[in-house]
C-alpha positions in Angstrom: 42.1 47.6 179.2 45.7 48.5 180.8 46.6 52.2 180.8 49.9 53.5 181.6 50.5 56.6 183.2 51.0 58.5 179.8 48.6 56.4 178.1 48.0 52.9 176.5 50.5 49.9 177.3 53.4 49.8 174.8 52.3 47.6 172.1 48.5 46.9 173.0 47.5 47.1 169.3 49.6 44.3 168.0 48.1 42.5 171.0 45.1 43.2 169.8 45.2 42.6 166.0 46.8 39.5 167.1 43.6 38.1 169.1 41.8 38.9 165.9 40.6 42.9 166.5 40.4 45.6 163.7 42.4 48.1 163.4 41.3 51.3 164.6 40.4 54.1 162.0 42.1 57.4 163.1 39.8 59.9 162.9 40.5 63.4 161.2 39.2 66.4 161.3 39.9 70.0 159.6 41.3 72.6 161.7 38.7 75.1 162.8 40.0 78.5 163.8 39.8 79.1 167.5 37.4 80.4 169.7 39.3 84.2 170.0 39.3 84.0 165.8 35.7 82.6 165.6 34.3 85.7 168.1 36.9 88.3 166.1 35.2 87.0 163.1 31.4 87.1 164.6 31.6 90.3 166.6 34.4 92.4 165.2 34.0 95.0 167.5 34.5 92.4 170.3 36.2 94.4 173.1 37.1 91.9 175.9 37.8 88.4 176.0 37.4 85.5 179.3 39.2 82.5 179.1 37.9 79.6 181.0 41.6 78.9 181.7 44.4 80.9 181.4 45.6 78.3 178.4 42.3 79.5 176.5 43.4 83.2 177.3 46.9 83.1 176.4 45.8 81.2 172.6 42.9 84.6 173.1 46.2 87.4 173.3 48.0 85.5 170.6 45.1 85.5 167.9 44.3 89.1 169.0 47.4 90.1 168.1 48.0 88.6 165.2 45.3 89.9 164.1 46.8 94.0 164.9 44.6 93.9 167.5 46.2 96.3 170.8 46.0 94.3 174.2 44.5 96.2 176.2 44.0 98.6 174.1 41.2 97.4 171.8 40.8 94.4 173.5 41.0 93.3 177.2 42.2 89.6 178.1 41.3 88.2 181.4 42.1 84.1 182.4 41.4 82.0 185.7 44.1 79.8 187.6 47.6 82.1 187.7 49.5 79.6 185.8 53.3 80.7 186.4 53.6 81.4 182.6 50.6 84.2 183.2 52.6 86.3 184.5 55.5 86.8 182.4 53.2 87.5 179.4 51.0 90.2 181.6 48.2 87.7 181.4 45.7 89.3 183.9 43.7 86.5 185.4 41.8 85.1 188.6 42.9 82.9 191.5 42.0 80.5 194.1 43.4 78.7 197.0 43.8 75.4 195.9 45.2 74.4 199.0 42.7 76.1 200.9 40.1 73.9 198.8 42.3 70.6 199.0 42.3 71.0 202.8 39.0 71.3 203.1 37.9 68.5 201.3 40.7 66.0 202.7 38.7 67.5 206.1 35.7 66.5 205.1 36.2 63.5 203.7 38.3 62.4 207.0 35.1 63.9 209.3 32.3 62.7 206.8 31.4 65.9 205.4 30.9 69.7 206.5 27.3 69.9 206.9 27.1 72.3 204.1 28.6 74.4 201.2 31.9 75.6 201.2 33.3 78.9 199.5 36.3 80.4 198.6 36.8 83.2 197.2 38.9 84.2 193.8 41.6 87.0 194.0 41.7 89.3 190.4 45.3 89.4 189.8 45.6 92.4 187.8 48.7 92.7 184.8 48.8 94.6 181.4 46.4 92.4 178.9 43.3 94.1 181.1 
């Protein structure tokens, strides 16, 4: 199947349904409450919170505090890549080179590897939700 850049070809349904395919069923599905509400819920006494991203952490401080909930206060919010929009909100969060790491693999690609593991370490970039 054709893919665009943003997705499916213009169109590739009709295409389809024209050749003689079904039409696809959308699936739906309820909304669940998110991972921040489901652990507020579980563990009310829950007093820090790690996103895997710093998207998952920033949905984390809003839930928190719409829930009354003080960041930092009662609850301490911590993310990983130092999007730009962390720091604006005080989103404290972790770091790595990523050009650093994109260097070193264009390197060993180009040579046919390093011989062994790689590491680089994270930098804490510490603001106000920690």
């Amino acid at each position: 199947m054709l893919r665009a850049a943003g997705g499916r070809l213009p169109g590739g349904g009709r295409r389809r349904r024209a050749a003689g395919a079904r039409r696809r069923r959308r699936l739906r599905h309820r909304q669940r409450p998110g991972g921040a509400a489901e652990a507020l819920r579980r563990w009310p006494d829950t007093d820090a919170v790690y996103g895997i991203c710093d998207e998952v952490a920033l949905g984390a401080l809003q839930v928190l505090r719409a829930a009354g909930r003080q960041v930092p206060g009662d609850v301490a919010v911590a993310g990983f890549d130092d999007i730009p929009a962390a720091e604006p909100t005080g989103l404290t969060t972790a770091t790595h080179p990523v050009e650093r790491i994109a260097g070193a693999a264009a390197r060993s690609l180009l040579v046919g590897g390093t011989g062994g593991p790689t590491y680089f370490g994270s930098d804490l970039v510490v603001r106000q939700s920690a």
